[in-house]
Every structure is written in C-alpha cells, then in structure tokens.
C-alpha positions in Angstrom: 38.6 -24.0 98.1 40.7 -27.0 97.3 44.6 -26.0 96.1 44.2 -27.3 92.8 41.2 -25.6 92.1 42.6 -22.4 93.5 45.8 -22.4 91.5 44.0 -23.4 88.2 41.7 -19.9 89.1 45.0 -18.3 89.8 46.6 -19.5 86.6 43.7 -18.2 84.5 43.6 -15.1 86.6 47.1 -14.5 85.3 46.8 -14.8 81.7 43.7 -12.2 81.8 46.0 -10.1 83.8 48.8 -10.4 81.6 46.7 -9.8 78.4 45.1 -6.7 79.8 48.2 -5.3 80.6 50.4 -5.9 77.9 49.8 -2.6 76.0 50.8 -0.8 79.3 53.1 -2.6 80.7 57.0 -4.4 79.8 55.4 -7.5 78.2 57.9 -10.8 77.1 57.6 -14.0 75.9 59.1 -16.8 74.3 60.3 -21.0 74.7 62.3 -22.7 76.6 63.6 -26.8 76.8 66.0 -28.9 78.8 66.3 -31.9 81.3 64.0 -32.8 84.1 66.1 -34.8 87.4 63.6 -36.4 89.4 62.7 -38.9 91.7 59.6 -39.3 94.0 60.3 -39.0 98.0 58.6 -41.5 100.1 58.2 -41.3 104.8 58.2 -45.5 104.2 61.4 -46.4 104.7 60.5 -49.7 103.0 60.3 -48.0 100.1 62.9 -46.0 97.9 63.1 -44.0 95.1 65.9 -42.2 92.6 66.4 -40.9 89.3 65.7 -43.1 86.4 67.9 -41.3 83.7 66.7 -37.7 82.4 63.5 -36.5 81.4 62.2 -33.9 78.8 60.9 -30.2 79.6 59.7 -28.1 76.7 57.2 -25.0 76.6 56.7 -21.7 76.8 56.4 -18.6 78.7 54.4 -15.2 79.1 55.7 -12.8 81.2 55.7 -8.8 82.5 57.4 -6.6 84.3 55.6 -5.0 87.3 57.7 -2.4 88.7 60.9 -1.9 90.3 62.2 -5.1 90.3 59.6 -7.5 90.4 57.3 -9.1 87.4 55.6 -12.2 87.1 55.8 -15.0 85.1 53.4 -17.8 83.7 54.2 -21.3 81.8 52.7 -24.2 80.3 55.5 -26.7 79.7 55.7 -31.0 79.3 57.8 -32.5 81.5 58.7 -36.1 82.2 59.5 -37.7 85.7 61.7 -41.1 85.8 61.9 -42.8 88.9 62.5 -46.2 90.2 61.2 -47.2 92.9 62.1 -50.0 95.4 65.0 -50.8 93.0 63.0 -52.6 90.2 60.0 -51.1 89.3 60.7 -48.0 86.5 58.1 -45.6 86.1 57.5 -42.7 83.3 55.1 -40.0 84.0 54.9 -37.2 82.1 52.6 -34.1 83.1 51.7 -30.6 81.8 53.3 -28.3 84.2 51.5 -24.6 84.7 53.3 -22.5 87.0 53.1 -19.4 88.0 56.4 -17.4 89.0 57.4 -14.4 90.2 60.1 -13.2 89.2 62.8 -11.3 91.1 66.2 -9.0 89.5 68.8 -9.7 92.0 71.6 -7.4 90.4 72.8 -6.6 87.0 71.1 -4.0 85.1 71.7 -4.4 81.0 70.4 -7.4 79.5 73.6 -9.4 79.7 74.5 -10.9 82.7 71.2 -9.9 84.4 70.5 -12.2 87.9 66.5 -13.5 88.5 65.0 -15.1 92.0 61.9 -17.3 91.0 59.6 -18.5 93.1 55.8 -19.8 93.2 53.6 -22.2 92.3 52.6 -25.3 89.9 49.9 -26.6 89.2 50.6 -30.3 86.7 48.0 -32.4 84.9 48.9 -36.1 84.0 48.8 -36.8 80.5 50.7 -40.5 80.4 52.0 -42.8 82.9 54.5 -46.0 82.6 55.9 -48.8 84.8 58.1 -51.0 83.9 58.8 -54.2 85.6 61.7 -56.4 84.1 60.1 -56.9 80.8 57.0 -56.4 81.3 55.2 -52.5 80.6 52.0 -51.6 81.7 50.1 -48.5 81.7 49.0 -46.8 85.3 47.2 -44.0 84.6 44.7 -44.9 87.1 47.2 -45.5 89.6 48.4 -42.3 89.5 47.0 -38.9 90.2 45.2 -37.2 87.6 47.1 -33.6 88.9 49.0 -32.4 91.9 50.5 -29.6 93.2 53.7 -28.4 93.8 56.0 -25.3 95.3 59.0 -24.1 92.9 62.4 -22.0 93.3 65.0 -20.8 91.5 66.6 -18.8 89.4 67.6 -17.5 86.0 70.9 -16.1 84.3 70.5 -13.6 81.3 73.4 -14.7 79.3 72.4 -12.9 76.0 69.5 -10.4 74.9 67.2 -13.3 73.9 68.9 -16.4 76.1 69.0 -17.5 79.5 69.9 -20.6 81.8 66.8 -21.5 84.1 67.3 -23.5 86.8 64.6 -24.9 89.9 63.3 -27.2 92.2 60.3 -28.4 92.1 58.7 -30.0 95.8 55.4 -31.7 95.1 52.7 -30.9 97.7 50.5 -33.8 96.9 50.6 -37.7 97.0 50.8 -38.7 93.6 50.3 -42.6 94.0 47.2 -43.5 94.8 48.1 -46.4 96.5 49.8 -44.2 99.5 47.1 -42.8 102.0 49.6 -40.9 103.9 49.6 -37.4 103.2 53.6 -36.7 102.9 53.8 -40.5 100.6 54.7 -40.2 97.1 55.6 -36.4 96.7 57.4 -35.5 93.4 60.9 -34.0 94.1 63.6 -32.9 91.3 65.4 -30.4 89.1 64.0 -28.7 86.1 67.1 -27.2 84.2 66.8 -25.2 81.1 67.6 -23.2 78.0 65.2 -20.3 77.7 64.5 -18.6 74.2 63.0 -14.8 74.6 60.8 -13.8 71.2 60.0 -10.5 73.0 
C-alpha cells in the first residue's frame, strides 16, 4: 500500500476510534495557531534553500487519553511554507496538514506545568502554490506535489488548564518538486510553533 494512502486509512481510522471511544474514555479537544519556519532541503549542491519569512499554522485538534501515560492525538491544520530557493526564486505553498500524534506525559501531574513527547505522522494535501521571481508571480500548482508525507516530533508545555506551547519538527518523506527525480530532492524541512487552545 502506498504511504499516503496508508496514512489517509490511518487518519480516518483514528477519528472512528476517537468517536467510539469518547464516552468511555478521557476525550479533549480544541484550536491551536502560530508560525511555521521552513525551508525545503535539497542532495544538489547546486541548489539551496532557506526560510522566506514566517508562515501561518491554524486548526484544530481531537484527542484521548489511553492509559497510563500515553493518548493519541489527531489534527487538521493550514500551514504555509516560504522558501527561497537558489537565492532568487520565492515560493509560497500552503497545505492542509493531518497528523496523527501520540502523545507522551513526561512528568508533571496537575494540569499546570504538565510535560508532553509527540511523535508520528503527517499526511499534507496542497491547496495553493506561489513562486515569485523578481516581479514576476506565477502559480505552480502543477509543479508541485499534490500531497506528501512527512515524520513529526516534539513536544508540548501545559502552561494553564486550557493553554499550551506546542512545538515540532516536521521532516518531509517525499519529493515535493516535481521537477527533482531523486528520491531524497525537495523534502520539506521546518518548525511548527504554537499556541494551543483546549475547549475540553
């Protein structure tokens, strides 16, 4: 089974799991927003690539608590990569991210203060893509993968009842020019850093 395909089945398995088990189990949810630091790694050295400014995240979040420690965690967020590339040419891609987490308590018990490990997988569908070239903008949507996949780890900080400070790396798995052949060309790299609203 192709990855994407398997973490979209994954994804979906998730929210039937999370639904069927939300009258039993330590259910949460809420939204979250922030910045997005990315850039795109290339194995050309001919080619380089580095933050273009700051990009948007914003979504939500559906979690549980499994036992002991350990829940898992599921997302639908926009974010926006910047890069430029080779020094001149400025691209804007933005993507609906769908990971899905789990989600670790390293220490701290009461809901202030409390430490979280995450770590999983992503699953991101394009929905716009920009390049910029001195003055000149064109759209490259089909330039550009329509979705990729990527690994993500992290943490989060319980700072209050309802609000946290999320923070994680995101390492694309998948080439997402399709210019680039090369399996390792193109990857998506960067930090997603965020405030994160619990409802529940």
């Amino acid at each position: 089974m192709r990855p994407r395909l398997g973490l979209v089945l994954c994804s979906l398995f998730s929210c039937v799991l999370l639904s069927q088990r939300a009258a039993a189990q330590s259910l949460s949810f809420g939204g979250k927003g922030g910045l997005s630091l990315s850039t795109i790694s290339f194995d050309d050295p001919t080619l380089t690539a580095s933050s273009d400014g700051v990009g948007l995240v914003a979504g939500g979040f559906v979690g549980i608590h499994l036992f002991g420690r350990l829940g898992v965690q599921g997302e639908a967020s926009f974010a926006e990569t910047r890069v430029t590339v080779a020094e001149i040419v400025h691209d804007k891609l933005a993507y609906l991210d769908i990971p899905v987490l789990a989600r670790y308590r390293v220490f701290g018990t009461t809901p202030r203060w409390r430490v979280h490990a995450l770590g999983g997988a992503m699953w991101s569908s394009l929905l716009s893509a920009k390049e910029t070239v001195g003055s000149s903008t064109s759209d490259i949507v089909d330039a550009v993968e329509s979705s990729d996949v990527s690994l993500v780890v992290g943490g989060d900080v319980e700072v209050h009842p309802r609000w946290l400070a999320d923070a994680r790396y995101v390492m694309g798995r998948d080439p997402i020019y399709r210019a680039f052949k090369a399996p390792s060309f193109g990857l998506r790299r960067g930090w997603q850093i965020t405030a994160v609203y619990r409802v529940k």
